[in-house]
Z-matrix of the N, CA and C atoms (Angstrom, degrees):
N
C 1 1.450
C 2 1.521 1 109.53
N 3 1.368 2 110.28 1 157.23
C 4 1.481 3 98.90 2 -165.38
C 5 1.978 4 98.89 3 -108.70
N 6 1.588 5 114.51 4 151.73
C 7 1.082 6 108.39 5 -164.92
C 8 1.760 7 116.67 6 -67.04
N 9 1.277 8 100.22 7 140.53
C 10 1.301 9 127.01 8 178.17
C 11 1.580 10 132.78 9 -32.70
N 12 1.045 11 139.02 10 106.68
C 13 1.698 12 131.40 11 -134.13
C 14 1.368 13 91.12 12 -119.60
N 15 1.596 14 127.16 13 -2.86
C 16 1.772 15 121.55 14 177.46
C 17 1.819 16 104.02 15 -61.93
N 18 1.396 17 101.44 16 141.97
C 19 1.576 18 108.92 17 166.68
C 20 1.221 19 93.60 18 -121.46
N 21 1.119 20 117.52 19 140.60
C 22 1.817 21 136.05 20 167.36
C 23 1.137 22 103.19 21 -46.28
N 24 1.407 23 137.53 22 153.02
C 25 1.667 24 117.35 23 161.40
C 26 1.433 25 102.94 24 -84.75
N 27 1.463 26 92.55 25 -170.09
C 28 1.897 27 99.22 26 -161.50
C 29 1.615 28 103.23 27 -81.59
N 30 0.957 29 134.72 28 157.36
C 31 1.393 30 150.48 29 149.45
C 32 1.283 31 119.74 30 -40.31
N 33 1.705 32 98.69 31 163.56
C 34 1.221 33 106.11 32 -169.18
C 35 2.475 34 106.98 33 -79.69
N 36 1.384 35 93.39 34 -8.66
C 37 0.792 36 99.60 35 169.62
C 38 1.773 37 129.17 36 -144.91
N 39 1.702 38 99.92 37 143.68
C 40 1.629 39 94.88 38 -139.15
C 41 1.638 40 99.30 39 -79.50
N 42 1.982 41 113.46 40 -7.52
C 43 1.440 42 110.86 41 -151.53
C 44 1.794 43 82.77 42 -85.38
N 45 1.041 44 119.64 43 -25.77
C 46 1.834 45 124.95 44 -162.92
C 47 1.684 46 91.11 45 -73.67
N 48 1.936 47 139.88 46 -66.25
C 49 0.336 48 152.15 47 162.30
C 50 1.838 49 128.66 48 -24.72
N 51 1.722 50 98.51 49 -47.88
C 52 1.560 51 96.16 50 153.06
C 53 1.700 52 135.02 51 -72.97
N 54 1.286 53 111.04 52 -29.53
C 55 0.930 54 135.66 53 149.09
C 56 1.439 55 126.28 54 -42.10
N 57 1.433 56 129.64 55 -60.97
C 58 1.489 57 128.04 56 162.24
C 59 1.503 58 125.20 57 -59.04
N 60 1.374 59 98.23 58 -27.45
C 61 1.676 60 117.71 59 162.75
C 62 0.921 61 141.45 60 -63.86
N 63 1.945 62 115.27 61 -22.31
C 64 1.421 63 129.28 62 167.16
C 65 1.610 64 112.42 63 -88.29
N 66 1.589 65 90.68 64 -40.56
C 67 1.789 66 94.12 65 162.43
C 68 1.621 67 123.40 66 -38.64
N 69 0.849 68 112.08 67 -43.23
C 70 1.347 69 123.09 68 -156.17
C 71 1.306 70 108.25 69 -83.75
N 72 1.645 71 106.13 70 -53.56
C 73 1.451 72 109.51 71 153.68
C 74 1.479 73 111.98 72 -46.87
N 75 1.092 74 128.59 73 -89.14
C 76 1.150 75 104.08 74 179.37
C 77 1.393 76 137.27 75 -14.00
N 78 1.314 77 112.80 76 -69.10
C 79 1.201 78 110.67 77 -166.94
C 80 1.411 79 110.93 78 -50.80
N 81 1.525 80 109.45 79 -50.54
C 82 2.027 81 110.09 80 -179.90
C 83 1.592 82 106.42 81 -53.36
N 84 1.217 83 123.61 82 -14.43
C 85 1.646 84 117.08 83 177.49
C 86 1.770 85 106.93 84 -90.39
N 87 1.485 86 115.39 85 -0.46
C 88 1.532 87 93.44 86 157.94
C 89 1.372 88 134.41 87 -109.54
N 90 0.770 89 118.40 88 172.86
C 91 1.908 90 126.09 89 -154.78
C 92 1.783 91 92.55 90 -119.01
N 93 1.762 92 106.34 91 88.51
C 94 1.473 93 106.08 92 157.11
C 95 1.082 94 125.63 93 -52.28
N 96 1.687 95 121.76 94 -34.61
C 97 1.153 96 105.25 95 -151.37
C 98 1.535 97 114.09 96 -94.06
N 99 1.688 98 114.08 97 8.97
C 100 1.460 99 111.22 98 175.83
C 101 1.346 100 113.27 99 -93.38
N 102 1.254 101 143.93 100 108.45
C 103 1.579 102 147.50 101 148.94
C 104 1.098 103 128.88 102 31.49
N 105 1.528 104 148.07 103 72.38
C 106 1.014 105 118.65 104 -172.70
C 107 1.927 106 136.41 105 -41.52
N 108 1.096 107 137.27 106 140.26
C 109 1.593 108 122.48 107 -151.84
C 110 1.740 109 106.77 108 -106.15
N 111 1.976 110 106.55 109 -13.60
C 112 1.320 111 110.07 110 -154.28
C 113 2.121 112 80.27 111 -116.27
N 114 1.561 113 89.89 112 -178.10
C 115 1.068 114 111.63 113 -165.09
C 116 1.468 115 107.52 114 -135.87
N 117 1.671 116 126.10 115 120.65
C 118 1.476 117 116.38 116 158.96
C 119 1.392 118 113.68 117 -74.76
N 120 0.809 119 115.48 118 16.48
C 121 2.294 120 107.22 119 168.19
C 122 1.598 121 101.87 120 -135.79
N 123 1.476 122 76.74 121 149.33
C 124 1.589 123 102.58 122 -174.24
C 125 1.673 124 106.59 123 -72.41
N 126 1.348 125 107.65 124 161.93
C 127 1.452 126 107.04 125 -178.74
C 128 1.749 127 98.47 126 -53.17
N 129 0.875 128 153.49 127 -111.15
C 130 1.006 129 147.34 128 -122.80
C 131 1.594 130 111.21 129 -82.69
N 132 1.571 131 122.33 130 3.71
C 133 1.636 132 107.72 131 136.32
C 134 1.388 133 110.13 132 -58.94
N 135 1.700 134 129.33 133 -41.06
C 136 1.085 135 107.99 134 -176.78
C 137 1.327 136 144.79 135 -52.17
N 138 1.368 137 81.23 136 -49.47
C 139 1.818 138 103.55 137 156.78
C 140 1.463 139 119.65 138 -32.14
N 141 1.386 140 110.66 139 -52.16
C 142 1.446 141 113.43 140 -162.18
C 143 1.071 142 104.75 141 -70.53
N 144 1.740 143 106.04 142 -33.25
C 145 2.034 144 113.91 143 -167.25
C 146 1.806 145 113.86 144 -58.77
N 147 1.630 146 83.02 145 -47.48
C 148 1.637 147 107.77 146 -169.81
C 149 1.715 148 97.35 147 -63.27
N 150 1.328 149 125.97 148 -42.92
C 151 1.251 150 131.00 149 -169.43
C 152 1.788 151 120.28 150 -78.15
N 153 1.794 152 110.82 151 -21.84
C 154 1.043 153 108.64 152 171.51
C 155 1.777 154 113.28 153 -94.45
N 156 1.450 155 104.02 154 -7.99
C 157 1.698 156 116.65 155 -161.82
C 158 2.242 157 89.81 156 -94.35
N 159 1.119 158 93.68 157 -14.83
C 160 1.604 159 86.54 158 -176.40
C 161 2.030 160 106.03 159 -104.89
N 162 1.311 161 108.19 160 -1.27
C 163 1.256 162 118.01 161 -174.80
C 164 1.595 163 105.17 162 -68.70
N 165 1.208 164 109.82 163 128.67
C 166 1.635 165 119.15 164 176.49
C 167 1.299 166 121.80 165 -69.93
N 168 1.444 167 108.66 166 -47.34
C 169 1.041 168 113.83 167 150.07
C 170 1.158 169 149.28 168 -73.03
N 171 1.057 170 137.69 169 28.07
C 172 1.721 171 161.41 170 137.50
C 173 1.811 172 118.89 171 -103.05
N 174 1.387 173 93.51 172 144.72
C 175 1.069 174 116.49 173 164.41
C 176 1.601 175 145.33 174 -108.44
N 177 1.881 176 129.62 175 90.96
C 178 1.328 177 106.80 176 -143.80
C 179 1.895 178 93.70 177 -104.90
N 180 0.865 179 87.28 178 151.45
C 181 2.022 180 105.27 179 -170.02
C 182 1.568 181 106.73 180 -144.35
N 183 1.527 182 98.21 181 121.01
C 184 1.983 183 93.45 182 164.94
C 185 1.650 184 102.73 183 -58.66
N 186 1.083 185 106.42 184 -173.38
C 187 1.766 186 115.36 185 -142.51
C 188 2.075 187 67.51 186 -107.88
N 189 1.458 188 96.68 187 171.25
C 190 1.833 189 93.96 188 155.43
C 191 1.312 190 106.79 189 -98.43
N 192 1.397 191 118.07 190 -9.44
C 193 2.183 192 91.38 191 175.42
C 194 1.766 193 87.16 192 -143.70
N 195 1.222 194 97.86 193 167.99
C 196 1.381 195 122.55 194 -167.37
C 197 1.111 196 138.45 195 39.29
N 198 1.368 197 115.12 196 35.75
C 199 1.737 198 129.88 197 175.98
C 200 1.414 199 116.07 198 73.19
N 201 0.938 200 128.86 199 -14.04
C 202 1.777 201 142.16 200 175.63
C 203 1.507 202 97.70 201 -44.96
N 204 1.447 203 111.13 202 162.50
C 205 1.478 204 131.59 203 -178.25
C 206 1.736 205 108.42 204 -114.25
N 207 0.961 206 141.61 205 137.99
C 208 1.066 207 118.89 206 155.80
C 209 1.475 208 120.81 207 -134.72
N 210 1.244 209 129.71 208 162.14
C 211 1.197 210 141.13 209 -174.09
C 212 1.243 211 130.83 210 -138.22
N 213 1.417 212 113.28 211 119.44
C 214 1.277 213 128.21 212 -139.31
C 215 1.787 214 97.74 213 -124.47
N 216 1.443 215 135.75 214 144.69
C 217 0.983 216 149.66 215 150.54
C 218 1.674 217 120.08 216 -53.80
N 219 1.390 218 106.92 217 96.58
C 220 1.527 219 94.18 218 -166.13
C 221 1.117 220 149.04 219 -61.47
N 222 1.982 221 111.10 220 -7.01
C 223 1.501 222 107.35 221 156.33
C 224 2.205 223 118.67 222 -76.93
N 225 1.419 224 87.50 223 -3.75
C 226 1.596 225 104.77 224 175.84
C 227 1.392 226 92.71 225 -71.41
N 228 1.338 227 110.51 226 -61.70
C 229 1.608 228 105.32 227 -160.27
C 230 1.390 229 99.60 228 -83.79
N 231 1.337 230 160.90 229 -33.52
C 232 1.302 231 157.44 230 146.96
C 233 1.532 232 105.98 231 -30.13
N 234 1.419 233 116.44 232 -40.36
C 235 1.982 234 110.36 233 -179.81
C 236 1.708 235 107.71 234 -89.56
N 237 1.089 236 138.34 235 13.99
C 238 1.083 237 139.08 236 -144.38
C 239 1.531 238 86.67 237 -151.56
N 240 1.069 239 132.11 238 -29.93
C 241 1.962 240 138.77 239 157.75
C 242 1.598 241 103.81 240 -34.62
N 243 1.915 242 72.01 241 -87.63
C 244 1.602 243 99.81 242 -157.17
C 245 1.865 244 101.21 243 -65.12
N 246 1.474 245 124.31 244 -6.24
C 247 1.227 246 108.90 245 176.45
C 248 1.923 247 95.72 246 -74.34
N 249 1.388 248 112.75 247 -43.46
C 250 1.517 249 99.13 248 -158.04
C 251 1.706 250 102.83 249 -80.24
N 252 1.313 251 106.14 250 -20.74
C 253 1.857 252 95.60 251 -179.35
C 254 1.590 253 105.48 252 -84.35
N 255 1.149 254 124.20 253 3.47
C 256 1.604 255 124.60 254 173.00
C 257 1.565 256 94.57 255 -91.21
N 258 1.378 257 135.90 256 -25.34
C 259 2.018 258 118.90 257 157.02
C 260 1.062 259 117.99 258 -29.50
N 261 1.306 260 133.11 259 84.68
C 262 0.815 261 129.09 260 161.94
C 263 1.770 262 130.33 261 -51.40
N 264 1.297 263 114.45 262 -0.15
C 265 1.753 264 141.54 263 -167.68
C 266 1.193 265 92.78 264 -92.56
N 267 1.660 266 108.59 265 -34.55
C 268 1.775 267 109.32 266 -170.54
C 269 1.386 268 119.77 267 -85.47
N 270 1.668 269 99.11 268 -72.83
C 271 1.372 270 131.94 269 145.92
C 272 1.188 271 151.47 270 -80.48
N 273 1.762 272 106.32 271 142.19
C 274 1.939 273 85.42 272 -178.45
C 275 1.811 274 79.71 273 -134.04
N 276 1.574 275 90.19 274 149.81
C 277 1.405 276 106.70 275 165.21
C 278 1.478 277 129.42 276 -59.68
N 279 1.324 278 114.44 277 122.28
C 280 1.957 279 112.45 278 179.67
C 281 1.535 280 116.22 279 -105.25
N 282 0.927 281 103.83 280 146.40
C 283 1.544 282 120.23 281 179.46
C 284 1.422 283 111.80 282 -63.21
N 285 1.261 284 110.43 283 -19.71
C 286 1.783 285 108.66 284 176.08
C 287 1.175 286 102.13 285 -154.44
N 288 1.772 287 116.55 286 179.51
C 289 1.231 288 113.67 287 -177.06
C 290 1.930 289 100.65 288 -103.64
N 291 0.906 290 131.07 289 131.41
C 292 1.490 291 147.74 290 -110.89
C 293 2.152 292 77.37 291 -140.77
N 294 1.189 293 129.96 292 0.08
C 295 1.445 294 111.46 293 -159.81
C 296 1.851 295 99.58 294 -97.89
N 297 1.409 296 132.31 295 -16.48
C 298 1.475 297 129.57 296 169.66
C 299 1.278 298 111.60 297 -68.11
N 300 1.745 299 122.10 298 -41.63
C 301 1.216 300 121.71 299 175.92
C 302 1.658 301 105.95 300 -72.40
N 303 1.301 302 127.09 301 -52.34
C 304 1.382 303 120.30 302 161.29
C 305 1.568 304 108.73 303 -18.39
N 306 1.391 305 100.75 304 -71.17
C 307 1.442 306 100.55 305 -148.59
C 308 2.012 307 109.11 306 -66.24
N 309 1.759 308 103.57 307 -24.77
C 310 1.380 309 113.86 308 175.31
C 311 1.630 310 113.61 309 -64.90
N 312 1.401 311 114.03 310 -19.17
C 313 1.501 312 123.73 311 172.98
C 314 1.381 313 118.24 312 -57.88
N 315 1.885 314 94.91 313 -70.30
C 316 1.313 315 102.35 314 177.76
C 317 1.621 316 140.86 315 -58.75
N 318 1.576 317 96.40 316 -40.21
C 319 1.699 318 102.36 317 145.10
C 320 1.147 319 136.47 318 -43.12
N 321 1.456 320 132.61 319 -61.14
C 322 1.128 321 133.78 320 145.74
C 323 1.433 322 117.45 321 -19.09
N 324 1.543 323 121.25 322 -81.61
C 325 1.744 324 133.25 323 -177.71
C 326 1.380 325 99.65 324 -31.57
N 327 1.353 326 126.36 325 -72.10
C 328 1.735 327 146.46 326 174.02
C 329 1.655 328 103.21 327 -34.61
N 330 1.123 329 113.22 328 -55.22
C 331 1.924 330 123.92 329 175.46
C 332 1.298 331 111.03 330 -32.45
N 333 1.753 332 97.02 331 -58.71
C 334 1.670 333 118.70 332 -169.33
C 335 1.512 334 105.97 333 -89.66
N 336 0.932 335 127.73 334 -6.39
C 337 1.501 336 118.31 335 174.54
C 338 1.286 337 103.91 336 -101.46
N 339 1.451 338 129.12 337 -32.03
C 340 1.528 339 117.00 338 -176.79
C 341 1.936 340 90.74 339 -74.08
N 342 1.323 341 124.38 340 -72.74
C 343 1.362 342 117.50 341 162.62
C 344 1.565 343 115.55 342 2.76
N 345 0.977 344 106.84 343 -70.70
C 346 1.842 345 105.52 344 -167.36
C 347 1.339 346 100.72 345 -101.40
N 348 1.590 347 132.63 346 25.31
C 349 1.579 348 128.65 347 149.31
C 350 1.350 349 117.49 348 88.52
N 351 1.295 350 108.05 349 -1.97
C 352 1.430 351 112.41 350 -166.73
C 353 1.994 352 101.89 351 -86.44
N 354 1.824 353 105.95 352 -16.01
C 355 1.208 354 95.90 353 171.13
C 356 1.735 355 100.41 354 -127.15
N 357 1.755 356 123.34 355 174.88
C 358 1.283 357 100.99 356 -173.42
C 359 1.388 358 82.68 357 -104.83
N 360 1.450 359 89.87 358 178.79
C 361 1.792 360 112.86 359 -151.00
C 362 1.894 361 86.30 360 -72.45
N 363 1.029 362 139.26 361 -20.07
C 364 1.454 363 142.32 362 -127.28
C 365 2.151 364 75.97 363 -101.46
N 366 1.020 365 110.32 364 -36.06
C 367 1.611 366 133.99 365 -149.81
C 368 2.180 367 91.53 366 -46.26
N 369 1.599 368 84.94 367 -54.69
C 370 1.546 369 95.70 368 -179.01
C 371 1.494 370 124.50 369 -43.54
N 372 1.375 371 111.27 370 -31.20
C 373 1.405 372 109.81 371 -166.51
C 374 1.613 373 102.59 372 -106.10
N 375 1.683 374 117.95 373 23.31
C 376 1.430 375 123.69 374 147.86
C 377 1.566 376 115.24 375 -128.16
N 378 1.117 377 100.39 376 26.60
C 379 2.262 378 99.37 377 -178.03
C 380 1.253 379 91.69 378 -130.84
N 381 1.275 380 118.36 379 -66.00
C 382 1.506 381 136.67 380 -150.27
C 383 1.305 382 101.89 381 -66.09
N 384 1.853 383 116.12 382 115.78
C 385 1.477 384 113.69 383 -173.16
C 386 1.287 385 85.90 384 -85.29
């Protein structure tokens, strides 16, 4: 399908409305795809970053909720693994790794649904590993 050409109408107010309008401009006038070149930390946060991110003994992980980092001691975080993948309530151990046939499933399913229309043909070249 080709992208969507509706504009919201304008608001009840025109200063919010100019305002979302310069945003926008803006935003289409920057160029993601070049590198940022500068740095928010000082040389020797860097140091510290580079020095705790190369530590063997640590472990760094985004948090699972609210964007936080956390860092874990890695026989901490190595005993704290194998305690939750030994749940058996959660997990059960497999005899193989089960993810080519996975992935031959879902291709397939995706095949037959763009096939019979229910997905658009475009669908494949964001599912289909």
């Amino acid at each position: 399908t080709d992208p969507s050409s509706w504009t919201p109408p304008d608001g009840p107010l025109p200063s919010l409305d100019l305002f979302i309008s310069n945003c926008r401009r803006d935003i289409n006038c920057l160029n993601f795809s070049t590198p940022l070149t500068y740095s928010n930390l000082s040389p020797p946060e860097r140091i510290a970053l580079r020095s705790l991110y190369c530590n063997p003994d640590l472990i760094i992980k985004p948090a699972d909720k609210g964007g936080a980092v956390v860092v874990w001691c890695t026989d901490v975080y190595r005993t704290e693994a194998r305690r939750q993948l030994s749940d058996t309530s959660s997990y059960i151990s497999l005899d193989h790794n089960p993810t080519d046939e996975q992935q031959a499933l879902t291709s397939s399913t995706i095949t037959d649904l763009i096939t019979s229309g229910s997905l658009p043909s475009k669908a494949s070249n964001l599912i289909v590993p």
